[in-house]
PAMIKOL-572769 format. One line per field, with one value per atom (N, C-alpha, C): x, z, y; residue number from 1; atom name. Coordinates in Angstrom, 2 decimals, decimal comma, m for minus. Each point is the difference from the previous one (the first is absolute). Example, Ala and Ser with C-alpha at 12.3 -4.5 7.8 and 13.67 -1.06 7.14 Angstrom:
% residues 2
east	[13,19|m0,89|0,90|m0,35|0,82|m0,77] .
up	[7,80|0,00|0,00|m0,72|0,06|0,73] .
north	[m5,69|1,19|1,20|1,05|1,19|1,09] .
n	[1|1|1|2|2|2] .
atom	[N|CA|C|N|CA|C] .
***
This chain:
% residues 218
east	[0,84|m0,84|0,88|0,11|0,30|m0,13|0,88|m0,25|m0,51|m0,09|m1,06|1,30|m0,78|1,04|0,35|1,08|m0,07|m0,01|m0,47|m0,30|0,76|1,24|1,20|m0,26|m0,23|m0,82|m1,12|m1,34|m1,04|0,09|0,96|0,58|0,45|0,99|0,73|m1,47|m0,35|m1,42|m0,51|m0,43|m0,77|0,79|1,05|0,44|0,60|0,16|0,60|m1,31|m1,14|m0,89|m0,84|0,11|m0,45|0,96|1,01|0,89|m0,14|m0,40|m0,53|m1,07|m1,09|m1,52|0,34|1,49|0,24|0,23|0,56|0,63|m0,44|m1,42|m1,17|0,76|0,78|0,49|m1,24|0,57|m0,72|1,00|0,78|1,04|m0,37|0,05|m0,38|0,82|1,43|0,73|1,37|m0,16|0,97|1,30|0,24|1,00|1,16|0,84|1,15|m0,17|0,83|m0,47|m1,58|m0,33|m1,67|0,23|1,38|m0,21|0,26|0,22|0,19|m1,25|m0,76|m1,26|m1,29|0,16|m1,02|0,56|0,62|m0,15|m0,48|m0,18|m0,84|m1,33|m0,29|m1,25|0,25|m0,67|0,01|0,42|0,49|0,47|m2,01|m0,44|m1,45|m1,15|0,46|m1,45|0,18|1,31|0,43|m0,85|m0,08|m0,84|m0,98|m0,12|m1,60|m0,69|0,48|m0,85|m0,50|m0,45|0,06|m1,06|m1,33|m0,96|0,25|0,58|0,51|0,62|1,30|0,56|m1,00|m1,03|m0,56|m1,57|0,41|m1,23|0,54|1,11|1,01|m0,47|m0,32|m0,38|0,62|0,69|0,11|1,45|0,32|1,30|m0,56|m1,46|m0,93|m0,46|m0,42|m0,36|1,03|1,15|1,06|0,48|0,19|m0,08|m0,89|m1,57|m0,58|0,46|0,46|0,44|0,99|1,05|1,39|m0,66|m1,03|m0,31|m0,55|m1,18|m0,88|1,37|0,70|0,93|0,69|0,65|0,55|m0,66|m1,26|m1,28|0,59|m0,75|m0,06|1,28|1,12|1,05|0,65|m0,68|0,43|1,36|0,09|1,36|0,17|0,73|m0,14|0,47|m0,93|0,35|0,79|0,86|0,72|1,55|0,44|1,26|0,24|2,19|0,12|1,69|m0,61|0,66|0,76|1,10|0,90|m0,33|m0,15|m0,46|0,99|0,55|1,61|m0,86|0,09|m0,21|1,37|0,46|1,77|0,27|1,13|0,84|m0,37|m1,08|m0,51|m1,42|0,32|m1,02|m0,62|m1,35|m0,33|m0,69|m0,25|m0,45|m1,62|m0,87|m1,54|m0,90|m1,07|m0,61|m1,41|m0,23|m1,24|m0,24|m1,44|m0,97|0,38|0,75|0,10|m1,80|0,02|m1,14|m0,27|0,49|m0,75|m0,73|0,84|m0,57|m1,15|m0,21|m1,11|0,51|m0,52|0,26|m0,74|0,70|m0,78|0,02|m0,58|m0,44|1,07|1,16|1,55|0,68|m0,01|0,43|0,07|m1,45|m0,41|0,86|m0,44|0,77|1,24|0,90|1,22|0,61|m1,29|0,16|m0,38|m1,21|m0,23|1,37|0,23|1,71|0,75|m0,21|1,77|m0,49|m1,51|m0,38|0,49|0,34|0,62|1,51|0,68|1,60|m0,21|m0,76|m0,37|0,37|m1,08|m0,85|1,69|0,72|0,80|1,30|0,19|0,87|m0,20|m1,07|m0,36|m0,06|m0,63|0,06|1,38|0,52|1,54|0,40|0,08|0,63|m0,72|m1,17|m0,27|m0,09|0,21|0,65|1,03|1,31|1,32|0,33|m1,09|0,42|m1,27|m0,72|m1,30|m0,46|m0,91|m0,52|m1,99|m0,36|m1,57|m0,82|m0,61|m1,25|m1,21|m0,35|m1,25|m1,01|m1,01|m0,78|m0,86|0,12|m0,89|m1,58|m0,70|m1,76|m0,57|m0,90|m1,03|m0,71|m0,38|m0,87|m1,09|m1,02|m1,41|0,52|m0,89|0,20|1,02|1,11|1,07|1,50|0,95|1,65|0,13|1,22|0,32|0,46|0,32|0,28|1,05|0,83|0,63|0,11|0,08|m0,23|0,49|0,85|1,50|m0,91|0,95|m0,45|1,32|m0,28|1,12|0,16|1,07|0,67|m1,38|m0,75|m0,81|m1,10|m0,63|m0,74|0,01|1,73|0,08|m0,11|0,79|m0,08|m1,41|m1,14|m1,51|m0,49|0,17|m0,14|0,43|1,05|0,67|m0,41|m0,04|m0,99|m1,47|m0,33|m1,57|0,60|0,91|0,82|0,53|m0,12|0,44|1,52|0,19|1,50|0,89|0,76|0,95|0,95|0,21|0,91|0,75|0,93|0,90|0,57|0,50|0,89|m0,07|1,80|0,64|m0,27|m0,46|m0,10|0,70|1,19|1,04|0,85|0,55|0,72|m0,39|m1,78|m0,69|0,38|0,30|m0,28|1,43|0,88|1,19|m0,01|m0,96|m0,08|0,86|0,11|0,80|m1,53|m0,89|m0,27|m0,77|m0,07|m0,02|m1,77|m0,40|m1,71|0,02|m0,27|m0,12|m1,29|m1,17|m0,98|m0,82|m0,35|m0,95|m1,18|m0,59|m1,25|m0,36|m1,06|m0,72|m1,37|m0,62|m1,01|m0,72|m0,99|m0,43|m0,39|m0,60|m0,15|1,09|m0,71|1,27|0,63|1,45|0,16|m0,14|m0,33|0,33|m1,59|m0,98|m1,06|m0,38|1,13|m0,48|m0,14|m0,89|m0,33|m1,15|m0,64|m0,62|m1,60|m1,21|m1,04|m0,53|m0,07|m0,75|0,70|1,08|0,49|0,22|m0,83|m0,20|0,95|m0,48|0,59|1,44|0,63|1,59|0,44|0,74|0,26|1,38|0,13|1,93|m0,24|1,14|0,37|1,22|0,73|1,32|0,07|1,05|1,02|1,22|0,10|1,16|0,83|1,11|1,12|1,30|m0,08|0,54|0,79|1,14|0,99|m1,19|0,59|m0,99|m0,08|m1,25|m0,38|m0,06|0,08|m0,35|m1,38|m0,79|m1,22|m1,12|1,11|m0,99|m1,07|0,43|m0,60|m1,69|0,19|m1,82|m0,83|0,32|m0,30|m1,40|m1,43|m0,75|m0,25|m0,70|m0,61|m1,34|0,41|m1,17|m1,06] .
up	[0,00|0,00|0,00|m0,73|m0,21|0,98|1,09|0,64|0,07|0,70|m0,28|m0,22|m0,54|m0,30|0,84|0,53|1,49|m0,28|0,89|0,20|m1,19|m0,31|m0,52|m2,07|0,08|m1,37|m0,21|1,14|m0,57|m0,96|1,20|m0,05|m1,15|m0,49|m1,33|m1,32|0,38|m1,68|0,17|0,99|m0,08|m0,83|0,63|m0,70|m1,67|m0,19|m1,17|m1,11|0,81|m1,05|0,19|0,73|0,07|m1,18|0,19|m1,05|m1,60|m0,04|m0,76|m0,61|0,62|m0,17|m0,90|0,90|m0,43|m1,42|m0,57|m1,16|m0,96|0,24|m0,53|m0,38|0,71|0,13|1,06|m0,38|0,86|0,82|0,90|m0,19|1,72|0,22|1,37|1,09|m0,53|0,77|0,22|1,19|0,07|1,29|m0,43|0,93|m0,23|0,17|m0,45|m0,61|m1,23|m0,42|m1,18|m0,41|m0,32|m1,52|m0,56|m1,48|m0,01|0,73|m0,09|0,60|0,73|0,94|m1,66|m0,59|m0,93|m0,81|m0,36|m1,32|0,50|1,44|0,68|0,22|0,57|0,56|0,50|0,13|0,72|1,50|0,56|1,34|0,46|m0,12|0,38|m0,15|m1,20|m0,31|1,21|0,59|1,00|0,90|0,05|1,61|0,37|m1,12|m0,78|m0,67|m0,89|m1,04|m0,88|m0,83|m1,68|m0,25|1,10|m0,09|0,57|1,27|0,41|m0,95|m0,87|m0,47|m0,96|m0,68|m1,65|0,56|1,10|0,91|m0,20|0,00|0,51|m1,19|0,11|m1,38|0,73|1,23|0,47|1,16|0,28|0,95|1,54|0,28|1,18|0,02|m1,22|0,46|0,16|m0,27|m0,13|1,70|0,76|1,31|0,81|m0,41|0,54|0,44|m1,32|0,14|0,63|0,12|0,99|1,16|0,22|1,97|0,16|m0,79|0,45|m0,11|m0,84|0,02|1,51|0,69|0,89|1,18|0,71|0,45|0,36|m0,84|m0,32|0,81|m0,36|0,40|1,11|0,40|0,96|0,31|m1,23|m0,28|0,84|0,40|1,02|m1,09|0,32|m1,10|0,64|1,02|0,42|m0,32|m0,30|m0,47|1,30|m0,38|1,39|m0,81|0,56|m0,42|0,77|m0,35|0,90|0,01|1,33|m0,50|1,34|m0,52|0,31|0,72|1,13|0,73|0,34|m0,45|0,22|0,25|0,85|m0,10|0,78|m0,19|0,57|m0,93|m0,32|m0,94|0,98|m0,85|0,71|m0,84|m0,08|m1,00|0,24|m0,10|0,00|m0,94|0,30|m0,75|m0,82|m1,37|m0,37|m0,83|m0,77|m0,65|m1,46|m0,74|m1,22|m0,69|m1,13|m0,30|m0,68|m0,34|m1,53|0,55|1,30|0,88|1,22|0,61|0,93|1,17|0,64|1,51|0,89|m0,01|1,14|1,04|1,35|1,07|1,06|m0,76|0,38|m0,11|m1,19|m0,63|1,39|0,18|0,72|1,89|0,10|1,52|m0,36|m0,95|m0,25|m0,22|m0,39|0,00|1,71|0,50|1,63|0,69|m0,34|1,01|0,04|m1,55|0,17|m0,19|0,18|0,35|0,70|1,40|1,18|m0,82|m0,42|m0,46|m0,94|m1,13|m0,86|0,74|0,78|0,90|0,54|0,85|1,01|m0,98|m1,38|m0,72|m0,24|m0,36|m1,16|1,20|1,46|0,82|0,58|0,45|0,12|m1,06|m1,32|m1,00|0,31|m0,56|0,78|1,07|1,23|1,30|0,18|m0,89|m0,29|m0,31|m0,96|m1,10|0,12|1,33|0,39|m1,24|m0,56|m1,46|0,12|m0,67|0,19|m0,67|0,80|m0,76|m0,56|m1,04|m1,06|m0,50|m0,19|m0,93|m1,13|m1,05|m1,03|0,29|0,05|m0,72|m0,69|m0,41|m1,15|0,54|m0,69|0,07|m0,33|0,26|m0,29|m1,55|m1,23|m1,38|m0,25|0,20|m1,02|0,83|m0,37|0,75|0,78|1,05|1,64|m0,06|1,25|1,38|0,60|1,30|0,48|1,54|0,95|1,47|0,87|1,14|1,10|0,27|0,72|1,05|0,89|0,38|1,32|0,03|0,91|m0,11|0,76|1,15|0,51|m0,94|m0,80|m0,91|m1,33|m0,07|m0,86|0,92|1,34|1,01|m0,14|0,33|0,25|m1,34|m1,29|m1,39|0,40|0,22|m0,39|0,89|1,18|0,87|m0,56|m0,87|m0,63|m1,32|m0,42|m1,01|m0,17|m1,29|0,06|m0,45|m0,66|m0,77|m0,04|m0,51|m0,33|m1,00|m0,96|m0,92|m0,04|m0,21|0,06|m1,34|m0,40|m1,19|0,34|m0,78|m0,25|m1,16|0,05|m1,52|0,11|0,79|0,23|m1,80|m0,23|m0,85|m1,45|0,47|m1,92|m0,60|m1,37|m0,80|0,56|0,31|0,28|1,10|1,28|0,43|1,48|0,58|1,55|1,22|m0,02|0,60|0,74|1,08|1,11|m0,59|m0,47|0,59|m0,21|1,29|0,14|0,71|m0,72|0,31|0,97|0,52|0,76|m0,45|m0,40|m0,67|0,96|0,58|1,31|m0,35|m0,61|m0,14|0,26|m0,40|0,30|m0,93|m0,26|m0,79|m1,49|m0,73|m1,26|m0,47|0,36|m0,48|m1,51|m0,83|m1,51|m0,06|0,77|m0,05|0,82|0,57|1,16|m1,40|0,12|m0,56|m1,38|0,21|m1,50|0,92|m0,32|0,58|0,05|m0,81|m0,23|0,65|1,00|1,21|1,19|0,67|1,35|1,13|m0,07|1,06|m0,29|m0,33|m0,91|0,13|1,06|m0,38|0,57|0,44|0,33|m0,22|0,39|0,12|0,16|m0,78|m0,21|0,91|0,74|0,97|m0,95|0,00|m0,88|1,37|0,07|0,94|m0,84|0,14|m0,81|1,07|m0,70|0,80|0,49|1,16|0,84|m1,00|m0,56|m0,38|m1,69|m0,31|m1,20|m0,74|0,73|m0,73|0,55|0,84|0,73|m1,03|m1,12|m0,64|m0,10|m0,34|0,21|0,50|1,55|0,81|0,72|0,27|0,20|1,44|0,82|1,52|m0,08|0,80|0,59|0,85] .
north	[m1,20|1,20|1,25|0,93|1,27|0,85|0,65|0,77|1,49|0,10|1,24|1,32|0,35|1,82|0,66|0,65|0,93|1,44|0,85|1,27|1,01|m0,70|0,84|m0,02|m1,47|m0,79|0,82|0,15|0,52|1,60|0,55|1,84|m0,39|m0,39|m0,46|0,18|m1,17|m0,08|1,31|0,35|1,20|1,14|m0,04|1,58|m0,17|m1,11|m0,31|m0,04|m0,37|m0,24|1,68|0,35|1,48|1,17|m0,74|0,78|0,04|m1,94|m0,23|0,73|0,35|0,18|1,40|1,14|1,32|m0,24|m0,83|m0,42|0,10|m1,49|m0,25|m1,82|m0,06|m1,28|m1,06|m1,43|m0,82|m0,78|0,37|m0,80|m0,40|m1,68|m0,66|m0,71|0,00|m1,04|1,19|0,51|0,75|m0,50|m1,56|m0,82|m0,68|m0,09|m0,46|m1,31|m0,46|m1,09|0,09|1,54|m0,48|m0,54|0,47|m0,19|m1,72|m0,61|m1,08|m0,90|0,87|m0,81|0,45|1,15|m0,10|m1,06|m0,58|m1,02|m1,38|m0,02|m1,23|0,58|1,07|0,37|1,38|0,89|1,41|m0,39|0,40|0,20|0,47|1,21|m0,03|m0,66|m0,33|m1,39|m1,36|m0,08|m1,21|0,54|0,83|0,60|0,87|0,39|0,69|m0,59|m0,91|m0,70|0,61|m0,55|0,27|0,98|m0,45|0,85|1,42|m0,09|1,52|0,62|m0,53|0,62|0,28|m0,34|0,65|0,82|0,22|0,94|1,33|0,25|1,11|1,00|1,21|0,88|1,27|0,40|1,08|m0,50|1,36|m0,38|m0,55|0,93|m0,05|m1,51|m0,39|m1,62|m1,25|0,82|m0,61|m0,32|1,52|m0,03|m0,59|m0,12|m0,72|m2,05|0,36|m1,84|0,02|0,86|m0,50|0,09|0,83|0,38|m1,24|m0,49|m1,19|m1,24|m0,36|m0,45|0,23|0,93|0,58|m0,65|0,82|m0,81|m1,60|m0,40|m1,58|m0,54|0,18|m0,12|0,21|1,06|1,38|m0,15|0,63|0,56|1,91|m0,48|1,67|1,09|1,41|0,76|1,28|m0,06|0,35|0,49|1,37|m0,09|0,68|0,07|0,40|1,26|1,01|1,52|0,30|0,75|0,58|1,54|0,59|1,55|0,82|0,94|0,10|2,01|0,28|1,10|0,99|0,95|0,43|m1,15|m0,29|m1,33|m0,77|m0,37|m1,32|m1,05|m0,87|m0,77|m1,27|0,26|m1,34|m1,18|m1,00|m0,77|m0,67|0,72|m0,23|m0,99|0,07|m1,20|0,98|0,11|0,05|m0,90|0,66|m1,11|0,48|m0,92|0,58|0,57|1,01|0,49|m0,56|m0,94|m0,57|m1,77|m0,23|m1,15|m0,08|m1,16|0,03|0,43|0,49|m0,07|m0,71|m1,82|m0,93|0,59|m0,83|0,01|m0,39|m0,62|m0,11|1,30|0,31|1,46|1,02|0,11|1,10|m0,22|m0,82|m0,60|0,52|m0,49|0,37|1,61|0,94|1,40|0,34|m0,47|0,45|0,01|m1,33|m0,35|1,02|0,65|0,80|1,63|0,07|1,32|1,23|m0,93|0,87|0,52|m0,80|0,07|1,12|m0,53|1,39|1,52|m0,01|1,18|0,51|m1,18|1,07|m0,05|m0,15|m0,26|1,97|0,17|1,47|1,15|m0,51|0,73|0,70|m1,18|0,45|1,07|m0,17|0,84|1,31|0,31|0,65|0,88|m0,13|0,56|m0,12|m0,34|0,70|0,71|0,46|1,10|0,78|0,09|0,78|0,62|m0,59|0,42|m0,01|0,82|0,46|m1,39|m0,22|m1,06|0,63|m0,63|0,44|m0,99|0,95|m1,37|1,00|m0,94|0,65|m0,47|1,60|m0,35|0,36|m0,80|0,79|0,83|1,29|1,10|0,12|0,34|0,24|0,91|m0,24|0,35|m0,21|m1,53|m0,13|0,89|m1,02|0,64|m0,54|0,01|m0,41|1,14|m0,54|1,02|m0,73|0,30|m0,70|0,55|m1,19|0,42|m0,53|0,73|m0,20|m0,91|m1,01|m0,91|m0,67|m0,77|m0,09|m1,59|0,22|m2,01|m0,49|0,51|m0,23|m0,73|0,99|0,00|m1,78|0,09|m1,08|m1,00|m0,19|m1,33|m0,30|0,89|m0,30|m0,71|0,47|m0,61|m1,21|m0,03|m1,68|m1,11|0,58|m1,30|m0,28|0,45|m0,45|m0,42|m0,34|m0,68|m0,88|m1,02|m1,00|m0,52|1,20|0,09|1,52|m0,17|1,25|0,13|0,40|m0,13|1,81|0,14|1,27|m0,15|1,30|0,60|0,90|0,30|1,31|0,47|1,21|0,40|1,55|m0,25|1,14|m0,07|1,31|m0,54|m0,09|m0,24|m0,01|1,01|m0,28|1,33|0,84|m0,50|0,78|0,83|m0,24|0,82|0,28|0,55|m0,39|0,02|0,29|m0,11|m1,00|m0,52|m0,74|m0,70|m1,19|m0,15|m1,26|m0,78|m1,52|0,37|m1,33|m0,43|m1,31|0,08|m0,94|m0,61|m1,12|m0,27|m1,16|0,49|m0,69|m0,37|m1,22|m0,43|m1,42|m0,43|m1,36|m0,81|m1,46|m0,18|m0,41|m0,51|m0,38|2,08|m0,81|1,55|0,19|m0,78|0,20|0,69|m0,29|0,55|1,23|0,80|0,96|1,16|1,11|0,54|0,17|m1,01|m0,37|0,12|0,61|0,23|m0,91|m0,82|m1,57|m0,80|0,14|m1,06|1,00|0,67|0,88|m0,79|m1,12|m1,12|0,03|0,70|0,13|1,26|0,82|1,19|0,35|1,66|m0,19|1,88|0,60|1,11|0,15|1,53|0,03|1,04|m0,30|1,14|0,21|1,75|0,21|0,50|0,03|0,64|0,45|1,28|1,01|1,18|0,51|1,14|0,96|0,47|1,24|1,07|0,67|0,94|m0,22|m1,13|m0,54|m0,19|m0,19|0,18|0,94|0,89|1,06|1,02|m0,40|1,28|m0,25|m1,22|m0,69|m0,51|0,52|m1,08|0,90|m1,05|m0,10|m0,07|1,26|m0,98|m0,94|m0,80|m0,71|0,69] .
n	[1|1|1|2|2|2|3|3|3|4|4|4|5|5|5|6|6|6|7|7|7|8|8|8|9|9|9|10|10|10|11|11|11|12|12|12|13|13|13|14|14|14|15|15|15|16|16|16|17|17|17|18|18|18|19|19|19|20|20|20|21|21|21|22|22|22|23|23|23|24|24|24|25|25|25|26|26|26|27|27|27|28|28|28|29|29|29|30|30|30|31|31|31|32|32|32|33|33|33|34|34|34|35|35|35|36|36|36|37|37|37|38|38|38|39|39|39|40|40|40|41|41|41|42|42|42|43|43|43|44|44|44|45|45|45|46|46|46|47|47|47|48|48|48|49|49|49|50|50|50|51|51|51|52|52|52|53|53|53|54|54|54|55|55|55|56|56|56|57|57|57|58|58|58|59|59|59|60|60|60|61|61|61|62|62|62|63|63|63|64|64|64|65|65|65|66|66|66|67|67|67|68|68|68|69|69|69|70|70|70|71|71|71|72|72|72|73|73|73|74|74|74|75|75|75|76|76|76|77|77|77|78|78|78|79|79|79|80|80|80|81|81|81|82|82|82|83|83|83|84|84|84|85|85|85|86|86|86|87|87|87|88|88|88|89|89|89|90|90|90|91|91|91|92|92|92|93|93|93|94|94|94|95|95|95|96|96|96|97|97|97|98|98|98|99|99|99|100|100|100|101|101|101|102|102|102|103|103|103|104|104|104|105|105|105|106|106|106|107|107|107|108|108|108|109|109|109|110|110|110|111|111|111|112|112|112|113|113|113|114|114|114|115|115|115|116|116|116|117|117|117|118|118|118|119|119|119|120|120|120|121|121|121|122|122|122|123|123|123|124|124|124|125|125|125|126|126|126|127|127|127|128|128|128|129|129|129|130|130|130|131|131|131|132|132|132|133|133|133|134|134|134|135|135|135|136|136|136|137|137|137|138|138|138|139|139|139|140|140|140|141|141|141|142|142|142|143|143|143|144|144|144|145|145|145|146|146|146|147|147|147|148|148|148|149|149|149|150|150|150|151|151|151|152|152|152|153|153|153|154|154|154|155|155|155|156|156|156|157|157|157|158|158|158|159|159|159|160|160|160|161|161|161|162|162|162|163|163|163|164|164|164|165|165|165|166|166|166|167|167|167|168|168|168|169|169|169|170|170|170|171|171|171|172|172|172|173|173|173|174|174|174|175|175|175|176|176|176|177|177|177|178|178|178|179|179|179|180|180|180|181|181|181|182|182|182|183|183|183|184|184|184|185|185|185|186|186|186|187|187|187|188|188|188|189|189|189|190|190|190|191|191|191|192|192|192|193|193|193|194|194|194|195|195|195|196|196|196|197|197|197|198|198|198|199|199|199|200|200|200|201|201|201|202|202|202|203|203|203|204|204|204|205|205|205|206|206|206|207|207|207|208|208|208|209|209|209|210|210|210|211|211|211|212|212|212|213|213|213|214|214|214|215|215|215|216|216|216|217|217|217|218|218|218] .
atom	[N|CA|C|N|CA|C|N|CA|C|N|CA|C|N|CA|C|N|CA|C|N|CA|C|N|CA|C|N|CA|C|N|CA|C|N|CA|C|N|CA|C|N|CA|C|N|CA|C|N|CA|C|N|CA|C|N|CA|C|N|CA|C|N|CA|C|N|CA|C|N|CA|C|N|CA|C|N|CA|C|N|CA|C|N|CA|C|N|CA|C|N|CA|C|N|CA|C|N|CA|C|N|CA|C|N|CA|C|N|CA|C|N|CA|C|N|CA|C|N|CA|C|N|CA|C|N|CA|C|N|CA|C|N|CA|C|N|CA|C|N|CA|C|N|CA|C|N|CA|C|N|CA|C|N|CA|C|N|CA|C|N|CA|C|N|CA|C|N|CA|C|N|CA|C|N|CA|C|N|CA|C|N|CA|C|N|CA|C|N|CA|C|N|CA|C|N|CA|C|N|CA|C|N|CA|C|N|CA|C|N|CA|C|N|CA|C|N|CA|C|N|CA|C|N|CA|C|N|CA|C|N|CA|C|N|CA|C|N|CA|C|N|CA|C|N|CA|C|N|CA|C|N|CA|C|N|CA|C|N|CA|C|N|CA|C|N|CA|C|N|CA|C|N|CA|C|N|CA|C|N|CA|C|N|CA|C|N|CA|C|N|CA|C|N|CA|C|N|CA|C|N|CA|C|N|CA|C|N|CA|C|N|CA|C|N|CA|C|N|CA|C|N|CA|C|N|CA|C|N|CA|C|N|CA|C|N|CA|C|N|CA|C|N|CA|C|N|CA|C|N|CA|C|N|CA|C|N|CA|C|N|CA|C|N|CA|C|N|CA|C|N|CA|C|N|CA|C|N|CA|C|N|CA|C|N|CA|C|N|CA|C|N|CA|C|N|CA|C|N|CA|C|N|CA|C|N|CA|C|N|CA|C|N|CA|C|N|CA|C|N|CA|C|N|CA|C|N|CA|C|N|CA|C|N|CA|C|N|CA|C|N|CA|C|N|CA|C|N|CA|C|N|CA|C|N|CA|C|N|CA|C|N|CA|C|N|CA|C|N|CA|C|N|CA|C|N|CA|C|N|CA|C|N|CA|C|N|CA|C|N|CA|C|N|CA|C|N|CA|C|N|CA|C|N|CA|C|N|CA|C|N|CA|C|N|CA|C|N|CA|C|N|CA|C|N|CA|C|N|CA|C|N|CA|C|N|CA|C|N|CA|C|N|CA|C|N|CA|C|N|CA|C|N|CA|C|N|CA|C|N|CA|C|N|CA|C|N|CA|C|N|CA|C|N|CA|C|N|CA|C|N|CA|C|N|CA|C|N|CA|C|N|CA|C|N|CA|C|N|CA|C|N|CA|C|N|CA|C|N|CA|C|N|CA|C|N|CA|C|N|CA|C|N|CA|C|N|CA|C|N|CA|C|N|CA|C|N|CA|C|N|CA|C|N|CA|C|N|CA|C|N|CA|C|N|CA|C|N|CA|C|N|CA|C|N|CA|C|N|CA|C|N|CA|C|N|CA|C|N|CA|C|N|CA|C|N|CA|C|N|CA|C|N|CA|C|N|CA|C|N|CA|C|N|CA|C|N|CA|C|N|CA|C|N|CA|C|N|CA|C|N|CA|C|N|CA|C|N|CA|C|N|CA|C|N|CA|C|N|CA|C|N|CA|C|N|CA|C|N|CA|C|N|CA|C|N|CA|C|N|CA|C] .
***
């Protein structure tokens, strides 16, 4: 029996055949060895089958079959990132976006919630930097509004996960803004109105007097 694909295999087809799709290519076996596995059989037809594969008319139904595939298997859809704060990195766990997030998955984000949290906090209160959050406005735009380590601790205990980035540096820039994303639920689904049960909020932490120019009271 053919073993099942791992987490690293699934990420692999996906992006190769997504690349594909940009192309207008069809291309399905994105694994070492495939030019030699197509002249026996597709590497995906072994584990999709013939009918999955001649279902496929879109890149979306394409993803559908690796997840139910995934599922079935439960194959964890878990990658694991290194995300580097001034000189200190740490190596975290999310849900790739293009995969499921089991019920393993999620345990495995709760666990390392706290680490997240006092990983971004620390940075943070080294370099005493202003916390923010973007909102929407009544007729269209955000706004953006101080808040305090207080403020994020209280978020995150009604949370099931945490994921952080730096996005210091974009765009050439020097200035300082690492984020916090504190939500519940599959994170690939936090934000989408048609999964409520799924949501999350970004803490920006930015140099003192950096985004003073727009800032909103409560």
């Amino acid at each position: 029996m053919q073993e099942p694909q791992t987490t690293e295999e699934l990420v692999r087809i996906l992006s190769q055949e997504r690349r594909a799709c940009g192309k207008g290519q069809r291309v399905y076996v994105p694994v070492e060895g495939a030019e030699e596995a197509l002249k026996e059989a597709d590497q995906l037809t072994q584990f999709l089958g013939i009918e999955g594969l001649s279902s496929i008319a879109a890149y979306h139904d394409f993803r559908d079959l690796i997840q139910e595939y995934q599922v079935k298997h439960q194959i964890s859809g878990i990658i694991w990132k290194q995300v580097a704060l001034g000189d200190r990195a740490l190596t975290v766990p999310e849900v790739d976006n293009q995969l499921v997030c089991l019920p393993s998955d999620m345990e495995i984000l709760k666990a390392h919630k706290q680490q997240v949290l006092d990983f971004w906090v620390e940075y943070v209160t080294s370099n005493d930097l202003d916390i923010w959050v973007e909102v929407s406005v009544k007729g269209g735009g955000e706004t953006i509004i101080r808040k305090t380590l207080s403020d994020v601790e209280q978020f995150a205990a009604k949370s099931d996960w945490a994921h952080t980035y730096n996005r210091s540096h974009i765009a050439n820039s020097s200035e300082i803004e690492v984020l916090i994303e504190l939500g519940w639920g599959d994170p690939n689904l936090a934000g989408y109105a048609s999964h409520p049960e799924c949501s999350s909020e970004f803490f920006h932490a930015v140099e003192k007097g950096a985004w003073d120019w727009d800032e909103e009271e409560e």
